[in-house]
N, C-alpha and C positions, 0 to 999 in steps of 0.2 A: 575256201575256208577248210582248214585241216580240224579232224575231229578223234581221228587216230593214228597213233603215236608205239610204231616196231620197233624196241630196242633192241639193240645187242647186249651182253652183259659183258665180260670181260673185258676191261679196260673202257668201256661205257657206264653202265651204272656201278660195278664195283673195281675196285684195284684189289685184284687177286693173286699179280703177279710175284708176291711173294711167295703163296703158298702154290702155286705150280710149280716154280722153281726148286723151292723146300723139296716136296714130292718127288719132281725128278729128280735130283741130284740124288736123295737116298738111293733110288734106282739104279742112278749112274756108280754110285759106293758100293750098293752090294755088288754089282757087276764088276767091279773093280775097272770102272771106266773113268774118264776124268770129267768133272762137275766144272759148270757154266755160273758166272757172276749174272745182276738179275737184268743188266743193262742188255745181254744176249738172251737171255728169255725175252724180252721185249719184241726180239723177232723171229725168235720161235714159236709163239703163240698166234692163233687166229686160223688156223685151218682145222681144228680137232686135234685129239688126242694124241692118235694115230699119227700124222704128221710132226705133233709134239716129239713124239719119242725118237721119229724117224732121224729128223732133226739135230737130236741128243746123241745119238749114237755114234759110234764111231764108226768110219770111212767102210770098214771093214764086218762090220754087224746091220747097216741100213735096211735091211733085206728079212731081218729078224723080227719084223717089229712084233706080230704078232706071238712071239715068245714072252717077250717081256711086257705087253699089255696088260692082263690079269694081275700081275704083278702091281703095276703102277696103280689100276684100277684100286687096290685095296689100301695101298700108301695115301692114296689123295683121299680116299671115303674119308681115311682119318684123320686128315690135315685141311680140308676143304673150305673151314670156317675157321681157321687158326689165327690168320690172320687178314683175312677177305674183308672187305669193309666198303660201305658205299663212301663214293666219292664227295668232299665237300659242297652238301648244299644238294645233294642228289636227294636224299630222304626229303627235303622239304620239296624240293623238283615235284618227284612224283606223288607224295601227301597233295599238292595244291592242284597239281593235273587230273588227280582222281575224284578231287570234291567239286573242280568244274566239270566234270562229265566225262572227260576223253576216255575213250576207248584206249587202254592200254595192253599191251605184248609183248612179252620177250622170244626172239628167236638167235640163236645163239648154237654153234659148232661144239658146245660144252656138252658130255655128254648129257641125258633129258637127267638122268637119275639126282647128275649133281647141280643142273641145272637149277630144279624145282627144290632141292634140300636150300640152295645158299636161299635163292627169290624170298621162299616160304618163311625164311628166318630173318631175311631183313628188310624185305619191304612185305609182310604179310597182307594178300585179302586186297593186296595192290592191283594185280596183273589179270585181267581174264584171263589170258592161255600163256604159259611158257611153254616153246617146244626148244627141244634140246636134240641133239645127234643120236639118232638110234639105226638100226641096221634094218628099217622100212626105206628113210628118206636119204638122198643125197644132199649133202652139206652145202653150207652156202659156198660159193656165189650162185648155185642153182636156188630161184626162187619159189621150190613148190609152196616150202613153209610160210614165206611170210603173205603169198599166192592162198595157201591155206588159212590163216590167222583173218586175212584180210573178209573172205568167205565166211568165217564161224563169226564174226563180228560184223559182217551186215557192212561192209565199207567200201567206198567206191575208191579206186585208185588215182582220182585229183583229189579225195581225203585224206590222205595218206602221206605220213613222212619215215624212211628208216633212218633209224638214229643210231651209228655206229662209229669206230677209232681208226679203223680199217679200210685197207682199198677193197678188201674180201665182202663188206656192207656196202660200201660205195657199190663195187661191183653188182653185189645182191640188190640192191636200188633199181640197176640200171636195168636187168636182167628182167625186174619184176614192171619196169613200167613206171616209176611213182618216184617221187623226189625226194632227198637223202640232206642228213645233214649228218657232216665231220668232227667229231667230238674229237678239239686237240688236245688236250688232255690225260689221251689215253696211252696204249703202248705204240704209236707209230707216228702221231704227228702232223702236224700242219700239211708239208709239203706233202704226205706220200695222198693224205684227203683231197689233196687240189689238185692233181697228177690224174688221181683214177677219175674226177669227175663230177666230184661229192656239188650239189646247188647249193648247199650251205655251208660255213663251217661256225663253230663256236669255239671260246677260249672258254667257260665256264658255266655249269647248268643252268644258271640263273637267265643264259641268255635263249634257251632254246624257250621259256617263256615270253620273252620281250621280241623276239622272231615270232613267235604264235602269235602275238599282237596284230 
């Protein structure tokens, strides 16, 4: 019987992928670098920031990232809830998962700052813990976090499902002991969830409660 429920956020509970893309490409403009459609953000995203950028750059700047992080850091503070929005049928997801008791988490490569500004604003009072990328912990697929989350919430690892879009959660799943389910829905897809490993997958949130069943 599962009683707590590790989300990812990015491409799990919200579709953010436009205002990362937004964000970078400004980046990529003022650098006078060339900007990415959001079909190629789709697999940019999922490793942090940092690899974001790495990503974005061009062949001959990869090495730079840390120049232009600060930068990006301050485009996305302003753009972060631009367009970010939970997924159809996510808000009532986690509304119904909270008033039956589950132990709810986000752990997520985002960094913690913008992590906990989107959470707080659109599922508020939802989540016991969001933890986000900060320069203490190593980013998923290293499981300390959701190892941690699991710890501050009192939870045994056959209670436990991470719910993420990614082979990087799949992977974080596997890493941590506890079984996963593949949100196809997100920025990667059916195959690449089935591939890493994912026990589960779902095509729509309504169904990660009828799995809880």
């Amino acid at each position: 019987m599962y009683n707590t429920l590790i989300f990812d956020l990015d491409g799990t509970l919200v579709d953010s992928i436009e205002d990362l893309a937004l964000s970078t490409n400004i980046l990529m403009e003022e650098s006078q670098f060339p900007t990415y459609d959001l079909e190629t953000y789709k697999q940019f995203v999922g490793n942090g920031v940092d690899k974001l950028i790495e990503r974005a750059l061009p062949e001959e700047h990869k090495k730079e990232v840390r120049k232009y992080r600060a930068r990006f850091d301050e485009i996305y503070k302003e753009n972060c809830l631009k367009n970010t929005k939970p997924y159809p049928g996510m808000e009532e997801l986690i509304d119904e998962l909270y008033h039956q008791g589950y132990k709810l988490a986000v752990v997520t490569n985002k960094p913690k700052v913008n992590a906990v500004t989107i959470v707080n604003h659109l599922f508020p009072n939802k989540f016991m813990y969001v933890f986000g990328n900060t320069v203490y912990q190593p980013k998923k697929p290293h499981p300390c976090l959701v190892e941690l989350a699991m710890q501050l919430m009192e939870s045994n690892k056959n209670e436990t499902l991470m719910i993420g879009d990614s082979n990087v959660d799949i992977e974080t799943a596997i890493n941590a002991k506890i079984k996963s389910i593949g949100c196809e829905w997100g920025f990667r897809g059916k195959e690449e969830l089935v591939q890493a490993g994912a026990t589960y997958t779902v095509s729509k949130p309504s169904d990660i409660k009828e799995l809880l069943k």
